[in-house]
C-alpha positions in Angstrom: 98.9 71.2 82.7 100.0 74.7 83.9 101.9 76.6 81.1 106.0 76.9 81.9 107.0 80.6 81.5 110.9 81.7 81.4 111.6 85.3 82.4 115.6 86.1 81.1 117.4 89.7 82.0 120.4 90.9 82.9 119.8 90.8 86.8 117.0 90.4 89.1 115.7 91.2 92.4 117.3 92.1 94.4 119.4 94.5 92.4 117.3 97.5 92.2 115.7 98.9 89.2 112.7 99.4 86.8 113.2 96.2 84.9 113.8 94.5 88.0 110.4 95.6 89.9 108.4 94.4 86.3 109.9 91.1 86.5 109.0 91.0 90.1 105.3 91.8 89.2 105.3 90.0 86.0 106.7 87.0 88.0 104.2 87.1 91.2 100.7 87.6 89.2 101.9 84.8 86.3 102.2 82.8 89.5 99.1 84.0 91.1 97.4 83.2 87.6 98.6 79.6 87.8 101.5 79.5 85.7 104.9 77.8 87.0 107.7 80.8 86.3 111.5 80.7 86.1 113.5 83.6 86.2 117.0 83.2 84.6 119.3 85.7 84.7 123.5 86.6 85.5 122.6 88.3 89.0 120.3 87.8 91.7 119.1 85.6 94.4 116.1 83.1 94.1 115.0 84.1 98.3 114.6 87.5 96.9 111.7 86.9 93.9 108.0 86.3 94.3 106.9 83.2 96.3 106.7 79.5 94.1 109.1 81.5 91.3 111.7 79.3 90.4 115.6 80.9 89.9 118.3 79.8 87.8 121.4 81.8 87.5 123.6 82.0 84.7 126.8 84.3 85.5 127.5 85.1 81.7 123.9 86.4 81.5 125.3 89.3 83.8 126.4 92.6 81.8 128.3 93.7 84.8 130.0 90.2 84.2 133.9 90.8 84.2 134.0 89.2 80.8 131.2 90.7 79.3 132.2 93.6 80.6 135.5 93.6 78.7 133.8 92.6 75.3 131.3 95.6 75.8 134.1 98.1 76.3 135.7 96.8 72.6 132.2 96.2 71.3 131.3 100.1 72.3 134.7 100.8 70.3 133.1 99.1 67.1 135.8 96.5 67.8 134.6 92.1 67.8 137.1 90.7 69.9 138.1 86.9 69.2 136.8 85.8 72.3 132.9 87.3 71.7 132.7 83.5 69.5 133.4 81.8 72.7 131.1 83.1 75.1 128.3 83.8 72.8 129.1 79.1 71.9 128.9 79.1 75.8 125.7 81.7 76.5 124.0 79.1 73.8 124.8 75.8 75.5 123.6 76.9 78.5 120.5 78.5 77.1 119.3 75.5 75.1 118.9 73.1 78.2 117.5 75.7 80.4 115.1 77.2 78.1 113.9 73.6 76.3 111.1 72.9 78.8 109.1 76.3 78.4 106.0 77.3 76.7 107.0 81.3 76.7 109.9 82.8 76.5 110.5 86.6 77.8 113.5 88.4 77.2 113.5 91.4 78.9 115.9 94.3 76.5 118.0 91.4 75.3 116.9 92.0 71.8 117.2 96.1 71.7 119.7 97.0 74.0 123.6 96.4 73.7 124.7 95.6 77.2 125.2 92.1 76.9 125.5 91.4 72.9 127.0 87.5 73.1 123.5 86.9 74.9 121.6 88.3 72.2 123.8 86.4 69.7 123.1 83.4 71.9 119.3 83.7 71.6 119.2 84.6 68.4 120.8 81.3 67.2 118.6 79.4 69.2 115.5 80.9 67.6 117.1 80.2 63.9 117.6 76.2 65.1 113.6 76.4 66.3 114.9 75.7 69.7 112.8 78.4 71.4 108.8 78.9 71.9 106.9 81.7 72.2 109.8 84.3 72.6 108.7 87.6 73.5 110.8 90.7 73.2 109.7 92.9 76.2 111.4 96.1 75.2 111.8 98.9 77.6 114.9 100.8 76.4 116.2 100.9 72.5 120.0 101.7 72.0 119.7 102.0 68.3 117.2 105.4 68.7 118.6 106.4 71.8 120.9 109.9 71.9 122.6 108.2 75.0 123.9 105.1 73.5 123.5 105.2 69.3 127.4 105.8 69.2 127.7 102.3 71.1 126.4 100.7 68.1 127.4 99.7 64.3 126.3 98.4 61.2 127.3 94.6 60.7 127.1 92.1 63.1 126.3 91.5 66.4 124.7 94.9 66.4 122.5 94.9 63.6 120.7 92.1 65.8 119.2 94.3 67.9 117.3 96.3 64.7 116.6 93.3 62.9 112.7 92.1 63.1 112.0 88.6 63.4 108.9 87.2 62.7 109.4 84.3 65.4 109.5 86.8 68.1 106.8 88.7 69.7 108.0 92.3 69.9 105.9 94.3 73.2 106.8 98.1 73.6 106.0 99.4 77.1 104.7 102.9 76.0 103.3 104.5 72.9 106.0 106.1 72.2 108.5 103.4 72.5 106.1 101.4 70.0 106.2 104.0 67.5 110.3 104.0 67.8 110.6 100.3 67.3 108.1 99.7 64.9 109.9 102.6 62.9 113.6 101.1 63.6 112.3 97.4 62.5 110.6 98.8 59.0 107.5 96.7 60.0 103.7 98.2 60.8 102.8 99.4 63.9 100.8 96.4 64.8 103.5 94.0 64.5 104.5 95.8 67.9 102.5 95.0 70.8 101.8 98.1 73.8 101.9 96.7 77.1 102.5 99.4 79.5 104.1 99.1 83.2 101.6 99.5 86.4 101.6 100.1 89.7 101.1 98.1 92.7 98.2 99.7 94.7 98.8 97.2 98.5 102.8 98.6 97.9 102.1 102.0 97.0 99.3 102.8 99.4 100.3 100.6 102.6 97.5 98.2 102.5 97.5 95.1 104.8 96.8 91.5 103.1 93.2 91.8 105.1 92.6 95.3 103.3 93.6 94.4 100.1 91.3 90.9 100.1 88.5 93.0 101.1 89.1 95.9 98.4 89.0 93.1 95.8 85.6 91.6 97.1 84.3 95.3 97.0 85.2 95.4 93.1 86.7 98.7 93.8 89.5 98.6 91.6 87.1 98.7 88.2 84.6 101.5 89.7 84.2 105.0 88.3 83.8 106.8 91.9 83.7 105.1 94.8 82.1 107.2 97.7 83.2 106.5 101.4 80.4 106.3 104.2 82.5 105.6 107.5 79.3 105.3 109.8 77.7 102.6 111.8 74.6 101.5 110.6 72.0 104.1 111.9 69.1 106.0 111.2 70.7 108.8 112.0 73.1 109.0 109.3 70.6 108.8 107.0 72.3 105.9 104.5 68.9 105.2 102.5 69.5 108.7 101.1 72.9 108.1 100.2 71.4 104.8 98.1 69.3 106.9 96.4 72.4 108.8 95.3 74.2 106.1 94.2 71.4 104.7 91.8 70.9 108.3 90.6 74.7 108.1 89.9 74.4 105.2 88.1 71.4 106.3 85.7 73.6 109.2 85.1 76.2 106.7 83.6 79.0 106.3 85.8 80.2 102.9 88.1 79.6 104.4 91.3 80.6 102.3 94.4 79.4 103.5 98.0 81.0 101.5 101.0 79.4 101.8 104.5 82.5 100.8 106.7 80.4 99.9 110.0 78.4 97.1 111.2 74.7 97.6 113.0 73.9 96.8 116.1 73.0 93.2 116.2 71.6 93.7 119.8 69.3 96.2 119.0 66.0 94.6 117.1 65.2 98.3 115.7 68.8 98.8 114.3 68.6 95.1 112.5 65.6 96.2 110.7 66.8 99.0 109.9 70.0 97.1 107.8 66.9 94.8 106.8 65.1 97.7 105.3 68.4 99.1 103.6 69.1 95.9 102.5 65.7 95.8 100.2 66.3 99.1 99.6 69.1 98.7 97.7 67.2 95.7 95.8 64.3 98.0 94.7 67.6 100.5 93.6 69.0 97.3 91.3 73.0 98.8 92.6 73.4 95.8 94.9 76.7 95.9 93.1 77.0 99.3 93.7 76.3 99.8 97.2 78.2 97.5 99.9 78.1 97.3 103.6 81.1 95.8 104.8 79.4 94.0 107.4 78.3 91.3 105.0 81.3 91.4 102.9 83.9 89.7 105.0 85.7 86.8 103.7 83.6 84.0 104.9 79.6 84.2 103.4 77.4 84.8 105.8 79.5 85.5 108.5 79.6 89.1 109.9 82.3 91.3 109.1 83.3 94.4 111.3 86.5 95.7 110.7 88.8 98.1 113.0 90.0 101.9 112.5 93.3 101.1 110.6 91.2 98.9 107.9 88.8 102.2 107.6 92.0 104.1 107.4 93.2 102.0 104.5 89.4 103.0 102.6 90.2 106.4 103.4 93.1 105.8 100.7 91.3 104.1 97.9 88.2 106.2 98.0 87.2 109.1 96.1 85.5 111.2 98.2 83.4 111.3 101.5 79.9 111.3 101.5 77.9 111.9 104.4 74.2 112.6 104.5 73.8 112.4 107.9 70.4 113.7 109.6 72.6 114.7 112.5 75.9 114.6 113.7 77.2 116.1 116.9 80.5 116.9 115.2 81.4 114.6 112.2 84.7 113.3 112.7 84.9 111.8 109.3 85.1 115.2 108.0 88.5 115.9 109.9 89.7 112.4 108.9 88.8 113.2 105.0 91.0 116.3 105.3 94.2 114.8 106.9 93.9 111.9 104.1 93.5 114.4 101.1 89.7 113.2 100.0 87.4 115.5 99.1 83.8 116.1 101.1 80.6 115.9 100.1 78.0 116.3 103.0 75.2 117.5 105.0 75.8 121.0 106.8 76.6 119.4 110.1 79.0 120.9 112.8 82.3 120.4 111.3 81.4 121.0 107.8 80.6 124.2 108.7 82.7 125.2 110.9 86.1 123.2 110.0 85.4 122.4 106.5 84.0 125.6 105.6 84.2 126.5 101.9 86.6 123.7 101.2 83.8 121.0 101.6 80.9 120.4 99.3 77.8 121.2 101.8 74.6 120.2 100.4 71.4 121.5 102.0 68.8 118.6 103.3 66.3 119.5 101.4 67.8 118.6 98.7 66.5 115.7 96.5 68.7 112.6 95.2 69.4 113.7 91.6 70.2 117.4 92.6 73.4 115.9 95.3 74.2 113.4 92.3 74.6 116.1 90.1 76.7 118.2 92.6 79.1 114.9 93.1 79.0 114.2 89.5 80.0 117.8 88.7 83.2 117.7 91.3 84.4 114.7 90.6 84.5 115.5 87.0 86.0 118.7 87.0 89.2 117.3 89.5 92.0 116.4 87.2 93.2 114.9 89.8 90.0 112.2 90.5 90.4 111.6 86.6 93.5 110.6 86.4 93.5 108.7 89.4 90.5 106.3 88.1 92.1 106.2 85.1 95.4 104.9 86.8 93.2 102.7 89.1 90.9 101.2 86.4 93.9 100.7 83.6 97.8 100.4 85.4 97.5 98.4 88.3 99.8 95.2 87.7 96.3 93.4 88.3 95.0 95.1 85.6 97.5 95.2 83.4 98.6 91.3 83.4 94.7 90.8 83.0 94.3 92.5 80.1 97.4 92.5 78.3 99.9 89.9 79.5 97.1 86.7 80.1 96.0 86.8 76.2 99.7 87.2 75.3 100.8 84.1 76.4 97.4 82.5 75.9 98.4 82.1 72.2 99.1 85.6 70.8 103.2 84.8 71.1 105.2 83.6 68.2 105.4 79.5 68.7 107.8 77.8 66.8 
């Protein structure tokens, strides 16, 4: 049976705002990973979250609620109005049903900030009756260290609950730093304090289509080192053996090297077919089948041939690296001018518009030039670009994909707190 996950905050989608866009990721990949998801929360509408995510709204959940709201301007004060009992009594009653049927509990702030403290009270009481499992305290934002909002808070109850540790709970910082301010305000070791840090979705963020984004997953691209863009058909003249010489001389060297060739061969032409056929064992002799991939045969149904059109090369353009091109000849080399408009370095034979267009802002190699040497040159530019670094480190480690993979999956495949 699927594991039941509960996702609690203040609001969700689609009120705008950091939380929000986590639980929106959080919510689609647990989903995608096969886990049935409910998001509860005060504000929100169910049309607006992740496909197959179940919504269940709870006004009183709301900080912005108008009662809330009027406790949390006394509460700020260091005042406990009569009527916090009440709705924290209330908060709990409707909690206990909801939340009875899950596996995993998250809370997102509800056990360090003070925006909504009859919640917290709520919660709390329900983990000291055992009637939650595997709560998790996702915490983003800490009133009790924060300049901003430490005047808002006071010894005694209901505040001390948000610096109290529990050792039912599952505490999860989203940055170093954050861990290091928790773990300090809770009096426990680091380690009781779990890092999971927020990512970035790549389809959003880079305007890729569905069809783009299924092929960039069955290219692996996501994990690689340097991937290196070949926008060519599949000729002779553009001299694609010698860049799969490059790419296994990348890999000795000790880096996950990907080289995509974006276009098909010429299936009507016998000599052009052998050609593929010859590049084909090529690459077996190399041993970076994984490491070299024609599109043509990666299309989404084995077997089947794959060409794809300008705007899905386009969409390569903007997960790629760099452009290499070791053509024998090239009458102008439009790749070149389509490398510069989408910011990606060059790395290629002294053709026509390297020279003349790309000039000293393109890495021109001469042809004479053996495997290792152009390995070497790529290895040494990619290297030394602070900006390629930081980009395959944001690639291989904070996408959402990456991220839930990693870090959220063995959370909630038993490294929660379950009561």
């Amino acid at each position: 049976m699927p594991a039941h996950v509960a996702i609690l905050h203040y609001s969700v989608a689609p009120v705008v705002g950091g939380v929000e866009a986590v639980i929106q990721a959080h919510a689609r990949l647990l989903v995608e990973a096969g886990f049935e998801v409910t998001v509860i929360a005060g504000r929100g509408e169910a049309e607006a979250l992740p496909q197959d995510t179940e919504f269940k709204l709870i006004p009183e959940m709301d900080s912005q609620h108008p009662q809330v709201s009027r406790l949390s301007a006394a509460l700020e004060q260091g005042q406990v109005p009569e009527e916090f009992e009440t709705l924290a009594q209330r908060l709990q009653a409707a909690l206990e049903p909801a939340l009875a049927p899950f596996d995993h509990v998250i809370a997102h702030n509800l056990f360090t900030k003070h925006f909504n403290l009859p919640l917290t009270t709520a919660l709390c009481r329900l983990l000291d009756g055992k009637r939650l499992r595997g709560c998790i305290a996702w915490c983003h934002d800490i009133t009790w260290t924060s300049p901003r909002s430490r005047d808002m808070v006071f010894p005694g109850f209901p505040w001390d609950a948000l610096r109290t540790y529990r050792p039912d709970v599952t505490y999860v910082a989203v940055s170093r730093s954050r861990q290091d301010e928790l773990a300090g305000l809770l009096d426990v070791p680091l380690e009781k304090v779990r890092m999971v840090p927020n990512g970035v979705e790549p389809a959003s963020l880079l305007g890729l289509s569905p069809e783009g984004e299924a092929l960039i997953r069955r290219l692996n691209l996501w994990e690689r080192d340097l991937v290196l863009l070949l926008p060519v058909r599949i000729t002779q003249a553009k001299n694609i053996e010698f860049a799969l010489r490059v790419t296994a001389e990348l890999k000795k060297g000790g880096i996950r090297p990907l080289l995509v060739v974006t276009g098909p061969p010429d299936q009507h032409d016998q000599s052009k077919m052998d050609y593929f056929r010859s590049l084909q064992e090529l690459r077996r002799e190399l041993k970076i089948e994984a490491e070299a991939r024609f599109v043509y045969e990666t299309g989404p149904v084995a077997g089947e041939a794959y060409v794809i059109d300008s705007k899905l090369v386009g969409e390569l353009y903007r997960v790629s690296d760099l452009l290499f091109m070791p053509s024998h000849r090239e009458g102008f080399g439009m790749p070149v001018l389509e490398a510069g408009l989408a910011g990606l370095p060059v790395v290629c034979a002294p053709f026509p518009a390297a020279r003349e267009i790309g000039a000293e802002d393109v890495l021109a190699f001469e042809k004479t030039d053996p495997p290792e040497k152009v390995a070497g040159l790529i290895r040494a530019r990619f290297e030394g670009s602070p900006v390629s670094r930081f980009r395959r480190r944001v690639r291989q480690g904070y996408t959402w994909q990456a991220i839930v993979d990693h870090d959220l999956l063995p959370l909630l495949d038993g490294g929660a707190t379950v009561q």
